[in-house]
C-alpha positions as CSV (number, residue, x, y, z in Angstrom):
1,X,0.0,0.0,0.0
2,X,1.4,3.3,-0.8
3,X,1.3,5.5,2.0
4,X,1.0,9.9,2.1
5,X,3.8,12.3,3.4
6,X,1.5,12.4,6.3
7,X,1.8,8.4,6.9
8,X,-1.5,7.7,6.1
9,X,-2.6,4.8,3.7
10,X,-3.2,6.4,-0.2
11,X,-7.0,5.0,-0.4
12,X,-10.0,6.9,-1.4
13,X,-11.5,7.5,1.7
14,X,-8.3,9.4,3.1
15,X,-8.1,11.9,0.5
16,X,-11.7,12.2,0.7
17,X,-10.7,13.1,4.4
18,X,-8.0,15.7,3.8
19,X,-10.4,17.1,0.8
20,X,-13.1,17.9,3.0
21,X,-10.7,19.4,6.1
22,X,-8.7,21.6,3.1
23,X,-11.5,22.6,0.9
24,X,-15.1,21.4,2.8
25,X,-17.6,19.1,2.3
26,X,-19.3,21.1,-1.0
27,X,-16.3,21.7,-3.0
28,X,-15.9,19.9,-6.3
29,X,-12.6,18.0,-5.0
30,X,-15.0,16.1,-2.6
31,X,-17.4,15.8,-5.2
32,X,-15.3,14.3,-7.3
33,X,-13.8,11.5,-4.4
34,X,-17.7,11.0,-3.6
35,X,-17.8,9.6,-6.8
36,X,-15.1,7.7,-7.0
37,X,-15.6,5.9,-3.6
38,X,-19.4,5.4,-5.0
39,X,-17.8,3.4,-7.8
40,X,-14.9,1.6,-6.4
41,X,-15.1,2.5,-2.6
42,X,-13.2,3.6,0.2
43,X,-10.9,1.5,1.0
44,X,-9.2,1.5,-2.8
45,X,-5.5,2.1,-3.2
46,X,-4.7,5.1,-5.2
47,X,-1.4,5.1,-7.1
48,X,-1.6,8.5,-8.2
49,X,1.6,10.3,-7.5
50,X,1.0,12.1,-4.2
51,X,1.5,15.8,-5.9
52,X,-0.2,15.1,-9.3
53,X,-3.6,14.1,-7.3
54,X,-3.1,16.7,-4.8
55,X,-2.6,19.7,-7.9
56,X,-5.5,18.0,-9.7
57,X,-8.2,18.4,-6.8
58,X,-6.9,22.3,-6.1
59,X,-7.6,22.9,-10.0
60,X,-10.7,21.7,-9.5
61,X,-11.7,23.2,-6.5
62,X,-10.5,26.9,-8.0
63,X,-12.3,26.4,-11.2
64,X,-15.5,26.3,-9.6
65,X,-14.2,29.3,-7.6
66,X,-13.9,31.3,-10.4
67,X,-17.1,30.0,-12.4
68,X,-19.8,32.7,-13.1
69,X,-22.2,32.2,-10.1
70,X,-20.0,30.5,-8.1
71,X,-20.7,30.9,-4.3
């Protein structure tokens, strides 16, 4: 099992975690896990390099951010 800089296992359900403590439980990022762990579930390895995943979720976070309407 790959494992985080923080130590903790790479599955789903813990970057679901640090996705709702960095950007909170409505932000696309978490919407997008949801989905993910809906499919496949929490416990699912994910072999994303650690920095790739972690740049992918703030794109998508900051492009609802600045979508027309966006709260």
């Amino acid at each position: 099992m790959n494992t985080l800089s923080t130590g903790q296992p790479s599955t789903l359900g813990v970057w679901r975690d640090l996705a709702v403590s960095v950007f909170g439980e409505d932000s696309p990022a978490t919407a997008y896990l949801d989905g993910k762990i809906a499919e496949q579930g929490a416990e699912m390895e994910v072999l994303a390099d650690e920095q790739q995943l972690l740049h992918a979720l703030v794109t998508l976070h900051h492009r609802r951010a600045q979508s027309p309407g966006s709260n």
